[in-house]
KOLDREN-930904 format. One line per 3 residues: number of its first residue (from 1); their letters; for each residue x, y, z of N, C-alpha, C. Coordinates in nm, 2 decimals, always signed. Layout:
<pts>
NUM) a) X/Y/Z/X/Y/Z/X/Y/Z; ...
</pts>
This chain:
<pts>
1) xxx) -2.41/-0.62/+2.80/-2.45/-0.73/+2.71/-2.58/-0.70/+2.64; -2.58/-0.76/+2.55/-2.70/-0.72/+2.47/-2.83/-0.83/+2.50; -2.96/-0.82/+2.48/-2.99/-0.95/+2.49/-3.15/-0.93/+2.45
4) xxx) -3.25/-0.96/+2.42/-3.38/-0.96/+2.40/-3.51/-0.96/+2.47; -3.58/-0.91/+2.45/-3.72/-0.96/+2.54/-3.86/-0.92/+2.46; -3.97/-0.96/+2.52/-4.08/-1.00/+2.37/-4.14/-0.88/+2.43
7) xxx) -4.20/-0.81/+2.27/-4.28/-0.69/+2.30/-4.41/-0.78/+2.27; -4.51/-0.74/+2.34/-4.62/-0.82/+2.32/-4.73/-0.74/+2.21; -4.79/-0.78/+2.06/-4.83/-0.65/+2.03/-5.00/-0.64/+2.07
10) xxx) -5.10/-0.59/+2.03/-5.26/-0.53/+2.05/-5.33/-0.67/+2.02; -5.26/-0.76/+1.90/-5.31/-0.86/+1.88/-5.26/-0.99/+1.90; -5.16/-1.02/+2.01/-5.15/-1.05/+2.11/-5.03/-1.16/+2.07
13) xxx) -4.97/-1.15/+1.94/-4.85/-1.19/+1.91/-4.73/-1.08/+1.96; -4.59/-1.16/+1.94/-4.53/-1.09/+1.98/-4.40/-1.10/+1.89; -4.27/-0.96/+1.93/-4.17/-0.94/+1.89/-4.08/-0.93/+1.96
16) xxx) -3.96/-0.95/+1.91/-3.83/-0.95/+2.00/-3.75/-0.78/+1.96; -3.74/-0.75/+2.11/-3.66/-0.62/+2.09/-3.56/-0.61/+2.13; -3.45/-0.56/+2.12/-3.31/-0.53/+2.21/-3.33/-0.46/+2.32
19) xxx) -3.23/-0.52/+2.39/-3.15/-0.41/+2.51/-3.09/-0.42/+2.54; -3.01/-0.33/+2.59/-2.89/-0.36/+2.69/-2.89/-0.38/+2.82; -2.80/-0.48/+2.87/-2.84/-0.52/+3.01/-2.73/-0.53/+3.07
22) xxx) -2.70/-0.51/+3.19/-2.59/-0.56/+3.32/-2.70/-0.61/+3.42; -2.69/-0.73/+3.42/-2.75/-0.81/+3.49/-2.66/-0.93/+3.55; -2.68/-0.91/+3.69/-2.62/-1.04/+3.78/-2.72/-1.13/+3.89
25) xxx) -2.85/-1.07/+3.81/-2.96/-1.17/+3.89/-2.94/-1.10/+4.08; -2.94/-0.93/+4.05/-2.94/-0.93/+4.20/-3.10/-0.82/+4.20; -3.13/-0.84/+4.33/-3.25/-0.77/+4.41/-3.29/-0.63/+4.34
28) xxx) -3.15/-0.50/+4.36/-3.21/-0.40/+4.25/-3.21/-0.41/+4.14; -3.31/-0.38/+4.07/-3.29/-0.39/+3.90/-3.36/-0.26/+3.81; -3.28/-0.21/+3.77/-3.31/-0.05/+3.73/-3.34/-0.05/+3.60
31) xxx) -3.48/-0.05/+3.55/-3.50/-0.06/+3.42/-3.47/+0.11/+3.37; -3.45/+0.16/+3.25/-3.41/+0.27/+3.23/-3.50/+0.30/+3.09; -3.58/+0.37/+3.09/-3.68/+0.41/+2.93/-3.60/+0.53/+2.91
34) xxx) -3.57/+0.51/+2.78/-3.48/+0.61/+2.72/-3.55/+0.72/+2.64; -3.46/+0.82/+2.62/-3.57/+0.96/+2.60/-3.60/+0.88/+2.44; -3.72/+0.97/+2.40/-3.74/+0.91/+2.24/-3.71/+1.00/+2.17
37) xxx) -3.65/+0.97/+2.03/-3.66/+1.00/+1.89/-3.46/+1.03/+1.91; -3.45/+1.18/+1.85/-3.30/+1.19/+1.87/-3.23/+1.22/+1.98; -3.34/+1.25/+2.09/-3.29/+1.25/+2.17/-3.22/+1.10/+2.29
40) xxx) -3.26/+1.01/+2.20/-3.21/+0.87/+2.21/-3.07/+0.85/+2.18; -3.05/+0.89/+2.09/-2.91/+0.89/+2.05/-2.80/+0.97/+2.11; -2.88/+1.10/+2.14/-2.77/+1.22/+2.19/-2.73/+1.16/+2.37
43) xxx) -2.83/+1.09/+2.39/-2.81/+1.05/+2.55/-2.77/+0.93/+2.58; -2.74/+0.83/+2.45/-2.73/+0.70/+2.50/-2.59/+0.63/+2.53; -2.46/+0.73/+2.51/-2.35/+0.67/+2.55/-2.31/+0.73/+2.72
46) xxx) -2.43/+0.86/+2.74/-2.41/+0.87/+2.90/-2.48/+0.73/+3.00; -2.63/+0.75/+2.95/-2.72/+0.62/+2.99/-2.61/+0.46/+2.99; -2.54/+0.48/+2.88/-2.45/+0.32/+2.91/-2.35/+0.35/+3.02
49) xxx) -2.31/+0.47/+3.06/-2.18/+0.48/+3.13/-2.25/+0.48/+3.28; -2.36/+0.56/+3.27/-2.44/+0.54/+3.41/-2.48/+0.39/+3.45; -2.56/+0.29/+3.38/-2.52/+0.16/+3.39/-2.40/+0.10/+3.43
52) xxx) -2.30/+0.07/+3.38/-2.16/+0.06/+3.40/-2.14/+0.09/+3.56; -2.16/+0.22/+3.60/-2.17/+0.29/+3.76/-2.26/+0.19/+3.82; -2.37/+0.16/+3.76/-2.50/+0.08/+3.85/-2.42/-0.01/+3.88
55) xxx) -2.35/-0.06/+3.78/-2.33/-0.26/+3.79/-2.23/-0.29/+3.86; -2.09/-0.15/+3.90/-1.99/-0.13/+3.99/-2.10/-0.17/+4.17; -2.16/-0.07/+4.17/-2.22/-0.01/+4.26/-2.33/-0.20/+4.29
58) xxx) -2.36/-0.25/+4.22/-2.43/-0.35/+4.29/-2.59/-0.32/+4.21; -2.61/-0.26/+4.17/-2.75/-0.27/+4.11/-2.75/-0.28/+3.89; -2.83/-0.38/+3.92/-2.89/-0.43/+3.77/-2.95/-0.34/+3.68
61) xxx) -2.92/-0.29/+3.58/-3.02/-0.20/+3.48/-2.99/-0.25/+3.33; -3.08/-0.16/+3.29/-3.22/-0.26/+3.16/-3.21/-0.15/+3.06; -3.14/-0.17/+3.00/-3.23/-0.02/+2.83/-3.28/-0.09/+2.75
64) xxx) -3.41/-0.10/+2.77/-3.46/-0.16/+2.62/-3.44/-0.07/+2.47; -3.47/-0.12/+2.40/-3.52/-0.05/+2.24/-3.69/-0.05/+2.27; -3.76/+0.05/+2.25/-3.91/+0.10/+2.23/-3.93/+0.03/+2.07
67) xxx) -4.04/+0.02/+2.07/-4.05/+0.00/+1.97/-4.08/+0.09/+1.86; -3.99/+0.07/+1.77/-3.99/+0.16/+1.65/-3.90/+0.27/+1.66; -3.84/+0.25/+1.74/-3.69/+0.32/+1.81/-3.55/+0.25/+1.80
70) xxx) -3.44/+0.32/+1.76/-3.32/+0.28/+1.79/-3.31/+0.13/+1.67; -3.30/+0.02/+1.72/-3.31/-0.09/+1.65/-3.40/-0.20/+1.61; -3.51/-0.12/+1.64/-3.67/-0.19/+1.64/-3.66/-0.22/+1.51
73) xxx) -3.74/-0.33/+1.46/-3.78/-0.35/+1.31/-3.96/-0.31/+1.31; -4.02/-0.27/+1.45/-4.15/-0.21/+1.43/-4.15/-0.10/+1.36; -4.22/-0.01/+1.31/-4.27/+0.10/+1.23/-4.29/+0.19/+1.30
76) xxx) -4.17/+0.33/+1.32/-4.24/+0.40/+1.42/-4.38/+0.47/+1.36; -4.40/+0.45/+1.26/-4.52/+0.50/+1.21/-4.66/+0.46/+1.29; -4.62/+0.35/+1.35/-4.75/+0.27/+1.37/-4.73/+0.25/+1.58
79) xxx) -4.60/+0.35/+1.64/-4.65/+0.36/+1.74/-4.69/+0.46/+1.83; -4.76/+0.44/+1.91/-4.85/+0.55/+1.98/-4.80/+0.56/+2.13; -4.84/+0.65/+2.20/-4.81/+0.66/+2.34/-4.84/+0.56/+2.39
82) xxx) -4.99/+0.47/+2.42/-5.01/+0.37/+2.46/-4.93/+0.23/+2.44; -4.86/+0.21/+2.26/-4.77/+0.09/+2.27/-4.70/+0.12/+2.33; -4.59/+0.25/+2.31/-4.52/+0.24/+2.42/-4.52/+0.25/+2.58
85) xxx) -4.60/+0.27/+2.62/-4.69/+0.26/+2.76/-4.66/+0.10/+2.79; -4.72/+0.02/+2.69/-4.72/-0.15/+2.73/-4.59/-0.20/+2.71; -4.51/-0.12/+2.59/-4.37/-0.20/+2.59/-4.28/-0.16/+2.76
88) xxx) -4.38/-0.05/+2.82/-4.27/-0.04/+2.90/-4.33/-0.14/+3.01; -4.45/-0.18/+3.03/-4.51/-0.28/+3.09/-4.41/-0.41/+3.08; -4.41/-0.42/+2.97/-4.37/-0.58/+2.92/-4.23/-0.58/+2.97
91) xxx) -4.15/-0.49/+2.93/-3.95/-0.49/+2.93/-3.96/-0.44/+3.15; -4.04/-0.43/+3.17/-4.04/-0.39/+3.34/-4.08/-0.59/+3.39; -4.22/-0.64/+3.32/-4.24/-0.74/+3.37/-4.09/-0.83/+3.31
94) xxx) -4.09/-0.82/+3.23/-3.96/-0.94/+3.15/-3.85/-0.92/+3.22; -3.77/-0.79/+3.27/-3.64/-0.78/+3.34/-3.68/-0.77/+3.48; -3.78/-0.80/+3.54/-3.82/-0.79/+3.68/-3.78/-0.65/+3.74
97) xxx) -3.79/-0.51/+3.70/-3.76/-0.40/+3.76/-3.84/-0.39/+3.87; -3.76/-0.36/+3.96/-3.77/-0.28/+4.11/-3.80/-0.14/+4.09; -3.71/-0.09/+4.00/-3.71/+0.09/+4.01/-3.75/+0.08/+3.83
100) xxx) -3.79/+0.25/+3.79/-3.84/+0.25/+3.71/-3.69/+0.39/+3.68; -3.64/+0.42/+3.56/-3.59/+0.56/+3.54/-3.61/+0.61/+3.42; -3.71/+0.72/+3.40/-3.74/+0.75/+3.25/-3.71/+0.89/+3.23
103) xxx) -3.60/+0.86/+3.14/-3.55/+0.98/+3.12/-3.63/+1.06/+2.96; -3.61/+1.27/+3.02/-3.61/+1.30/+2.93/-3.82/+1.30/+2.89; -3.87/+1.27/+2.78/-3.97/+1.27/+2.70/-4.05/+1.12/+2.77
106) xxx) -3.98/+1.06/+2.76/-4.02/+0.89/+2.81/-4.08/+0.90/+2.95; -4.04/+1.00/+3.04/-4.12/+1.04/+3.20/-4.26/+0.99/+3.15; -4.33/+1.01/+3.07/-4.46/+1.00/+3.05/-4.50/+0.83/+3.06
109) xxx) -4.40/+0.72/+3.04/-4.45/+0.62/+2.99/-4.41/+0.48/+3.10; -4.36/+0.52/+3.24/-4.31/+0.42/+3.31/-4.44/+0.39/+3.34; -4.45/+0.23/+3.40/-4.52/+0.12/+3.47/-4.51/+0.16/+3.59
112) xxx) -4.63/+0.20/+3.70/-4.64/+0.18/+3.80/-4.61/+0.08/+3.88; -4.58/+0.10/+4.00/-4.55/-0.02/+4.10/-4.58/-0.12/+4.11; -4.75/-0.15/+4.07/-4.78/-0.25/+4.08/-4.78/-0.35/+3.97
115) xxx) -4.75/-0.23/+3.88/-4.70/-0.32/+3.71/-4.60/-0.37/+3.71; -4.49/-0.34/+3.79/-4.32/-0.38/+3.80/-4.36/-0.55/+3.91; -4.44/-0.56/+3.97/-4.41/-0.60/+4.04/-4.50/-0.75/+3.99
118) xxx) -4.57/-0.73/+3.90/-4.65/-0.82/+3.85/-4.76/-0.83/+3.84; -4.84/-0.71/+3.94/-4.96/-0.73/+3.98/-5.09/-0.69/+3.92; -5.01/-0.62/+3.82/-5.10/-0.54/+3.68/-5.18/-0.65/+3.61
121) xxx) -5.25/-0.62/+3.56/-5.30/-0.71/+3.40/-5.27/-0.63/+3.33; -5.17/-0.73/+3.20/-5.12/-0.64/+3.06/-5.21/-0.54/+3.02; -5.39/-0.60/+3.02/-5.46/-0.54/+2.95/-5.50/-0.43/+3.01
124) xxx) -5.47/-0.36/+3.13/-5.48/-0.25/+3.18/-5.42/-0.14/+3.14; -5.49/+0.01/+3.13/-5.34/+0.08/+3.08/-5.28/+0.17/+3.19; -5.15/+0.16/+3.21/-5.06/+0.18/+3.29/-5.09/+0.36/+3.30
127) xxx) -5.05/+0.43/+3.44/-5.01/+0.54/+3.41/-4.90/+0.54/+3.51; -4.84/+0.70/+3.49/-4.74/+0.78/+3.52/-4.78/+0.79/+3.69; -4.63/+0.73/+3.76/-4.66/+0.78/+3.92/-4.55/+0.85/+3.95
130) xxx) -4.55/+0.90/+4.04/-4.44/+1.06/+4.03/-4.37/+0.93/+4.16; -4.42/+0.90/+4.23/-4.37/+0.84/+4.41/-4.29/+0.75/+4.31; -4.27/+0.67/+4.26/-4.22/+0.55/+4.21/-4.10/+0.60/+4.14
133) xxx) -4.13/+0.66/+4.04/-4.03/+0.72/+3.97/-3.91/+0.76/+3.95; -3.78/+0.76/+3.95/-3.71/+0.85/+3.92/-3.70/+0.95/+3.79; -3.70/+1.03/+3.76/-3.75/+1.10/+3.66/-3.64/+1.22/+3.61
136) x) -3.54/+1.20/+3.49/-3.46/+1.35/+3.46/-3.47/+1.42/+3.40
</pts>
């Protein structure tokens, strides 16, 4: 299903991004950051099929759109590692992820544990934890 969640921007308005979701409101919830640029495209009808598996199997997963990626109306001109650092903050806090999985180029940009779980301040900037991770 497709469905939205607010990218929050630097100045503290916000936008709506896509994603795809299988969600049944259960316990695991597997947000998925998808590799960036074309390598988005070349991987995204495995990434939906792997979902599909999750949602058989009992666990919830999340592909957002990055912003300025895929179906964004942001400018990828205008994003940097850090937006996408926080959009991965925000689509982790918005879909409540448990697990983090960032495939590909995107390994660089998952929310730590304590960011999935809420305990972050947005205004903090997030880094890369290998323990949390799943990473391909």
């Amino acid at each position: 299903m497709i469905a939205s969640w607010p990218y929050p921007h630097a100045d503290g308005k916000s936008a709506d991004e896509y994603a795809l979701v299988f969600d049944r409101s259960r316990d695991a919830r597997l947000l998925i950051l998808p590799p960036l640029f074309e390598e988005a495209n070349k991987l995204r009808h495995l990434l939906v099929e792997v979902m599909r598996r999750l949602d058989g199997a009992g666990i919830g997963s999340f592909l957002p759109d990055l912003p300025g990626c895929n179906e964004s109306l942001q400018p990828l001109a205008q994003q940097t590692l850090a937006s996408w650092r926080g959009a991965g903050v925000a689509a982790a806090a918005h879909f409540r992820a448990s697990h983090v999985l960032a495939v590909r180029a995107s390994a660089i940009l998952p929310p730590p544990p304590a960011c999935r779980a809420g305990a972050m301040p947005r205004h903090q900037e997030p880094a890369p934890c290998a323990r949390c991770c799943v990473r391909a």
